[in-house]
C-alpha positions as a Markdown table, in Angstrom:
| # | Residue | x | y | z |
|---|---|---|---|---|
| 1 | Unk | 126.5 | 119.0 | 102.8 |
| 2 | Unk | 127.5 | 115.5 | 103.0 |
| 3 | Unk | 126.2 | 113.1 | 100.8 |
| 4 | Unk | 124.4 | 110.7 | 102.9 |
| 5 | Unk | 122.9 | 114.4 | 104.4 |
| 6 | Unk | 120.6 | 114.8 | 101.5 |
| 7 | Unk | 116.9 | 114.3 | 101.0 |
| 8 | Unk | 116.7 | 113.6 | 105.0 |
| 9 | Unk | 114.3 | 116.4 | 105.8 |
| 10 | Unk | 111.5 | 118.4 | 105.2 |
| 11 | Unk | 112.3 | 122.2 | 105.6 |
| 12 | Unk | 109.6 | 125.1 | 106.5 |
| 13 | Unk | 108.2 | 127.0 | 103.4 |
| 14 | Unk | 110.8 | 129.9 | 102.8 |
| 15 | Unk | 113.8 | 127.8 | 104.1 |
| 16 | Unk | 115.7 | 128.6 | 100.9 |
| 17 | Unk | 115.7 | 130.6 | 98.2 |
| 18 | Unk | 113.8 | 129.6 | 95.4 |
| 19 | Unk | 115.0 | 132.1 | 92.7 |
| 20 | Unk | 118.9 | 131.3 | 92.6 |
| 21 | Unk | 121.6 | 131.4 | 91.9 |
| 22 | Unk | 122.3 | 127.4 | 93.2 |
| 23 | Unk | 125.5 | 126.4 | 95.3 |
| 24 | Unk | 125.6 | 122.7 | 96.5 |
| 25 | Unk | 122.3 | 122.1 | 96.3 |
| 26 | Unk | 118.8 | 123.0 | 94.7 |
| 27 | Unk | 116.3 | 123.9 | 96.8 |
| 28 | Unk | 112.8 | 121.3 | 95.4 |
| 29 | Unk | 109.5 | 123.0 | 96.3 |
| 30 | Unk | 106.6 | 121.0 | 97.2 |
| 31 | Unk | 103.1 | 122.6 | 96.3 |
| 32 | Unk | 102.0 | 123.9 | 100.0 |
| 33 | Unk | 105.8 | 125.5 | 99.9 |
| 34 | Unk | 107.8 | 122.7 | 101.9 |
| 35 | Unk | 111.5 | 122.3 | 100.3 |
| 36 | Unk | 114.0 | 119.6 | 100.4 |
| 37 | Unk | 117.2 | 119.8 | 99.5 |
| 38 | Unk | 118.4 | 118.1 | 96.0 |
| 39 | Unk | 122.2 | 117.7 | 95.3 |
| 40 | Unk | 123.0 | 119.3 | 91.8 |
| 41 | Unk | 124.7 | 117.0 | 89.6 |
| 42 | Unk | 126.9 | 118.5 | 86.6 |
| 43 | Unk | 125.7 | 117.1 | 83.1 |
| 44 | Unk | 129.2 | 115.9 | 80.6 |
| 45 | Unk | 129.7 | 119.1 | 79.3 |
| 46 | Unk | 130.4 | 120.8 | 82.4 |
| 47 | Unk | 128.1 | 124.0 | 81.4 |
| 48 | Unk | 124.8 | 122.2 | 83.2 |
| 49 | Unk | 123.2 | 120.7 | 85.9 |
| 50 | Unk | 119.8 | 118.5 | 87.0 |
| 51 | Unk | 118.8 | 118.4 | 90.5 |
| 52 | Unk | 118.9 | 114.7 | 91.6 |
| 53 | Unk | 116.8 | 112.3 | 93.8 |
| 54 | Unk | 117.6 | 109.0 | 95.1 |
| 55 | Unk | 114.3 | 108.3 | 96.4 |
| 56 | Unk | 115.4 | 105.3 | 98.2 |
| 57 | Unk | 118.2 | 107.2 | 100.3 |
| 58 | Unk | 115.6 | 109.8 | 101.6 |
| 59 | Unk | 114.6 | 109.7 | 104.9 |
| 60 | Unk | 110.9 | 107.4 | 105.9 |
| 61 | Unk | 109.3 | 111.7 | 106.1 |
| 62 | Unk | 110.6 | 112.8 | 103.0 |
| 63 | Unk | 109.0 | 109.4 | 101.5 |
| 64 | Unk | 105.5 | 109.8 | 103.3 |
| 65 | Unk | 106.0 | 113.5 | 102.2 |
| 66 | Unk | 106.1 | 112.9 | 98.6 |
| 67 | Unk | 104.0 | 109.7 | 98.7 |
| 68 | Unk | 100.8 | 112.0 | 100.7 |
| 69 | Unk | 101.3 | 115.0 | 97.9 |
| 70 | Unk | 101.5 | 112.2 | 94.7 |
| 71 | Unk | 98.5 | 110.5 | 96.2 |
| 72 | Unk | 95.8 | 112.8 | 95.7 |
| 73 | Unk | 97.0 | 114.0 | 92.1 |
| 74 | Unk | 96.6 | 110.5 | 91.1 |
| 75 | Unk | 93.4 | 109.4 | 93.3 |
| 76 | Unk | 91.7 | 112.4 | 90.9 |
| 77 | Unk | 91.8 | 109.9 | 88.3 |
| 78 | Unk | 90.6 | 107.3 | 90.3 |
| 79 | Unk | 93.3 | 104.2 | 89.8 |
| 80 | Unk | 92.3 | 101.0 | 91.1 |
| 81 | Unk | 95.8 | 99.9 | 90.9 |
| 82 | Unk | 99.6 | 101.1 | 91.4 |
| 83 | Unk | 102.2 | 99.8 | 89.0 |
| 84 | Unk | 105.8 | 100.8 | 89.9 |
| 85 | Unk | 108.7 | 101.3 | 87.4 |
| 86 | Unk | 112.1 | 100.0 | 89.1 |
| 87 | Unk | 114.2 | 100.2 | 90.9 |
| 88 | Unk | 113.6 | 103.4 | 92.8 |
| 89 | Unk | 110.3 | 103.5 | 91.4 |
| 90 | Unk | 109.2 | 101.1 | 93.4 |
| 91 | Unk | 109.9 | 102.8 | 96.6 |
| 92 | Unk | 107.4 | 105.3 | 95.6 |
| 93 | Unk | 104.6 | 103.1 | 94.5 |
| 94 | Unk | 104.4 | 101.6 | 97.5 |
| 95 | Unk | 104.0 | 104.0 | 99.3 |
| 96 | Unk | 101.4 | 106.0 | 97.2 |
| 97 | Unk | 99.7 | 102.7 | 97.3 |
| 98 | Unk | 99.4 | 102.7 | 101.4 |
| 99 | Unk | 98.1 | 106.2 | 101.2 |
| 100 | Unk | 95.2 | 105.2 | 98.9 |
| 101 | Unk | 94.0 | 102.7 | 101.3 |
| 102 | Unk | 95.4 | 100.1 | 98.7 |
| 103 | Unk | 96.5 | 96.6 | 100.3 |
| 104 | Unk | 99.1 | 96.0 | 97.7 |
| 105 | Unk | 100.5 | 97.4 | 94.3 |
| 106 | Unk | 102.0 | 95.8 | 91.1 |
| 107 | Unk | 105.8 | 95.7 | 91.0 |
| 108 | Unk | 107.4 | 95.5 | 87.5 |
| 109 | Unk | 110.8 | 94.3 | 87.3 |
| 110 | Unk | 114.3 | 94.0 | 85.5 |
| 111 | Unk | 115.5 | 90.7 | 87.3 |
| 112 | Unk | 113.9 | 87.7 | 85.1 |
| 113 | Unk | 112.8 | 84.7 | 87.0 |
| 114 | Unk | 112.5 | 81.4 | 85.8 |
| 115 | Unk | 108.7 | 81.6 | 85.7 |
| 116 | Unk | 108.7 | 84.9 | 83.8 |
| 117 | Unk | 106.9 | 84.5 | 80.2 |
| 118 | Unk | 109.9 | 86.9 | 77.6 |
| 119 | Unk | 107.1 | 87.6 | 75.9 |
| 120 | Unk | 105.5 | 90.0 | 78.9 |
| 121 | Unk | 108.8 | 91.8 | 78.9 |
| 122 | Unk | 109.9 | 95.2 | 76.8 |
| 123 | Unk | 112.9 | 96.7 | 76.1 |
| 124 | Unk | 114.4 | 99.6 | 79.1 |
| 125 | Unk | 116.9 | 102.0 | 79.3 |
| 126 | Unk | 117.6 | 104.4 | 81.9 |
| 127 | Unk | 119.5 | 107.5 | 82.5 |
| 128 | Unk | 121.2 | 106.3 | 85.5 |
| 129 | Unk | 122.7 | 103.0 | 83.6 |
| 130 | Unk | 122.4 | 103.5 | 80.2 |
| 131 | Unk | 125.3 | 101.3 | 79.4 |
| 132 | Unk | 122.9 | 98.6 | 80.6 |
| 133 | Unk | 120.9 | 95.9 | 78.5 |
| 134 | Unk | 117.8 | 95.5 | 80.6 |
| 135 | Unk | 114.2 | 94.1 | 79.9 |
| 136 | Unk | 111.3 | 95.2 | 81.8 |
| 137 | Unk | 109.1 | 92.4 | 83.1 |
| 138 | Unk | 105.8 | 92.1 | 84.8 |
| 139 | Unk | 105.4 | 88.5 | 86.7 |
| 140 | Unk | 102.7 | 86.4 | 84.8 |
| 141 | Unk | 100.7 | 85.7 | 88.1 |
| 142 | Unk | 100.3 | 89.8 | 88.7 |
| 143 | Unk | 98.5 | 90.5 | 85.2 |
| 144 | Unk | 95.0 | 89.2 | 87.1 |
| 145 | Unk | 95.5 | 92.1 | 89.2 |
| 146 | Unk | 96.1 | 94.9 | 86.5 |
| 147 | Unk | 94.3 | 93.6 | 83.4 |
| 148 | Unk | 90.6 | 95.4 | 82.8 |
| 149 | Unk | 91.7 | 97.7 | 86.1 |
| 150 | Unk | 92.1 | 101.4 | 85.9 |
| 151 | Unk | 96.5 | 101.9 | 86.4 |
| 152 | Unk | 98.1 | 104.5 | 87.4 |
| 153 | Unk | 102.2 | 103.6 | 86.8 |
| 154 | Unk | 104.4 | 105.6 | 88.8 |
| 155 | Unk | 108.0 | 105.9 | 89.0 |
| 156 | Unk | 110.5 | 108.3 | 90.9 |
| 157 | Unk | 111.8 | 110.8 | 89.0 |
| 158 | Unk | 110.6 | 111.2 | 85.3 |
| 159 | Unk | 113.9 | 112.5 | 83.4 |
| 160 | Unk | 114.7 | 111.3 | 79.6 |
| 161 | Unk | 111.1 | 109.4 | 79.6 |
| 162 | Unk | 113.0 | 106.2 | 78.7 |
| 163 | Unk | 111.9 | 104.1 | 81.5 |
| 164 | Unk | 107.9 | 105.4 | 81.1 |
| 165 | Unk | 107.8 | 105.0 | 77.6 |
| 166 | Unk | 108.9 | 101.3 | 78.8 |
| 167 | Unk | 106.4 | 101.2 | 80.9 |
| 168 | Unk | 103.7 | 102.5 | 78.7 |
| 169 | Unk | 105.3 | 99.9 | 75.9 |
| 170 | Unk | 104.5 | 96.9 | 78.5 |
| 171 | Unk | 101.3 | 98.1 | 79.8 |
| 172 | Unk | 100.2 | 98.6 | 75.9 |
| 173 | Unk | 101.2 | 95.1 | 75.3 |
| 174 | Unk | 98.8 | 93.4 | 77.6 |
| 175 | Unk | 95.9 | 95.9 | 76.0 |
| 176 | Unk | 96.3 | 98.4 | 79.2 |
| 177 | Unk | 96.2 | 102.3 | 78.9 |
| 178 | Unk | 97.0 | 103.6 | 82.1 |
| 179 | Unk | 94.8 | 106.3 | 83.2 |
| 180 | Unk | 97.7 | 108.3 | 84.8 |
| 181 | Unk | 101.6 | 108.2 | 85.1 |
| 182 | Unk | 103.1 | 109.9 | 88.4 |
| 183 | Unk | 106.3 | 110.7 | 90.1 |
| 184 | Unk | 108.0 | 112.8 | 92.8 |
| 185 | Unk | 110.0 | 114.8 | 90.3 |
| 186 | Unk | 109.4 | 115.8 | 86.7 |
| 187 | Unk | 113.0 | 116.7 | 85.7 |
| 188 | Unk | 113.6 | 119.7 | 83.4 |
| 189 | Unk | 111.7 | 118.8 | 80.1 |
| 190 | Unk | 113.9 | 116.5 | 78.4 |
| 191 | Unk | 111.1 | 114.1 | 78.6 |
| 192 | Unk | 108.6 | 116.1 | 76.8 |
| 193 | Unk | 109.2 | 114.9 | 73.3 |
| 194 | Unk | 110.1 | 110.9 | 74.1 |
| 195 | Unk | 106.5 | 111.1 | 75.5 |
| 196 | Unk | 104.9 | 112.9 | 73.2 |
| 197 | Unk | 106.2 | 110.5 | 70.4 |
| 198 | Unk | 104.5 | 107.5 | 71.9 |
| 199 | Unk | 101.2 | 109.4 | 72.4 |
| 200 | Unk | 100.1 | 113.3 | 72.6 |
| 201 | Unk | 97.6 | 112.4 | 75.7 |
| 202 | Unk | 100.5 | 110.6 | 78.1 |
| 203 | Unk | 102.3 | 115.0 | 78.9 |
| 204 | Unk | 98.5 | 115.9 | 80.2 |
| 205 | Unk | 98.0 | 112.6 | 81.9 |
| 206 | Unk | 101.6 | 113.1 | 83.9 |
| 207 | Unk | 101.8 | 114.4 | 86.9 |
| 208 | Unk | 104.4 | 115.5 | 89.7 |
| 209 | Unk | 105.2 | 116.5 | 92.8 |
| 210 | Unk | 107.7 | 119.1 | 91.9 |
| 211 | Unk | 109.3 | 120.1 | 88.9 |
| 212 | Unk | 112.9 | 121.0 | 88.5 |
| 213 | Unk | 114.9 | 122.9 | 86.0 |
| 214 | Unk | 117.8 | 122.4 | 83.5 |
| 215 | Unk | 120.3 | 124.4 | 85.8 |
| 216 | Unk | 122.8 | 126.3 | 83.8 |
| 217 | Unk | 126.4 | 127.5 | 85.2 |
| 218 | Unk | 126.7 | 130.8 | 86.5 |
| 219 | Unk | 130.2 | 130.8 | 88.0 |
| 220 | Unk | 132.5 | 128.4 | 89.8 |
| 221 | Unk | 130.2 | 126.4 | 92.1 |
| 222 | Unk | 127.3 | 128.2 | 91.0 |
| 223 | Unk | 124.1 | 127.3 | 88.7 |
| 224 | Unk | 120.9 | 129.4 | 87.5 |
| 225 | Unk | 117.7 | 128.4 | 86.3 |
């Protein structure tokens, strides 16, 4: 497949073959057996993989598709508000936001305005620019909106747990617990432990709507679970 190819459809439970091996792409199963098809990108040392999503790439189904199966996880836990991780994050909060019946969510964000208050900002690092110095922020004239209100904070892909634990950090600052953190994918387990270190509740309160592996290689071109 072509690059620009990926994440542009929803294929018919059964389309591929869940149990491997993996050649150009990994097959992500959603829970009423839908797949859509994940490029595989090979990790530094050349012996593994992770299945990758660029949320804001996929096609306008694939984002209602993911956004409709992440909505009722988190509506269980009844959220009277969406907070969204950047960037790609945010393409995901808003629309889990529309399928609750929301009118708007929360945006956080890394580009500092002149009106922003440093002191409502944390620390972030992600997996896709670690190299890069970022803050997190949340605009001052949002924190009527998400202060003594049940959040749910949602993000795209949850992979190291970097950019959650940020998020958790900045919600914990303004004296909000969300009551549930969501995402399309819940990559390998790599997050496990950076989550656990910040609290033991926050694996249990975490939610997906598929989970991929650490993909090992099995061959040239090939990867296995």
């Amino acid at each position: 497949m072509q690059p620009h190819e990926f994440w542009q459809d929803v294929h018919p439970p059964g389309s591929f073959d869940r149990a491997g091996p993996f050649s150009g792409f990994f097959p992500a199963t959603l829970d009423d057996g839908r797949q859509i098809k994940l490029p595989i990108r090979s990790l530094a040392d050349g012996e593994h993989a992770l299945a990758s999503l660029i949320i804001n790439q996929a096609s306008f189904d694939v984002q209602d598709a993911l956004a409709a199966d992440l909505a009722p996880k988190l509506a269980i836990h009844r959220p009277e508000v969406i907070v969204g991780l950047p960037t790609l994050g945010l393409t995901l909060a808003a629309a889990v936001a529309r399928s609750l019946g929301f009118t708007r969510y929360v945006p956080l964000g890394t580009s500092r305005k002149f009106w922003y208050d440093e002191t409502l900002s944390v620390p972030l690092s992600s997996i896709t620019t670690p190299e890069q110095k970022k803050r997190l922020y949340v605009d001052p004239r949002m924190l009527p909106l998400i202060q003594g209100k049940r959040v749910a904070l949602v993000d795209d892909v949850i992979s190291s747990g970097a950019s959650i634990v940020s998020g958790l950090e900045l919600m914990g600052s303004l004296g909000i617990e969300p009551v549930v953190i969501g995402a399309a994918m819940l990559q390998s387990e790599r997050w496990h432990d950076k989550l656990d270190g910040f609290g033991r509740q926050w694996r249990s309160r975490t939610v997906g709507v598929f989970r991929t592996p650490m993909l090992k290689k099995a061959g040239e071109g090939n990867w296995t679970a």
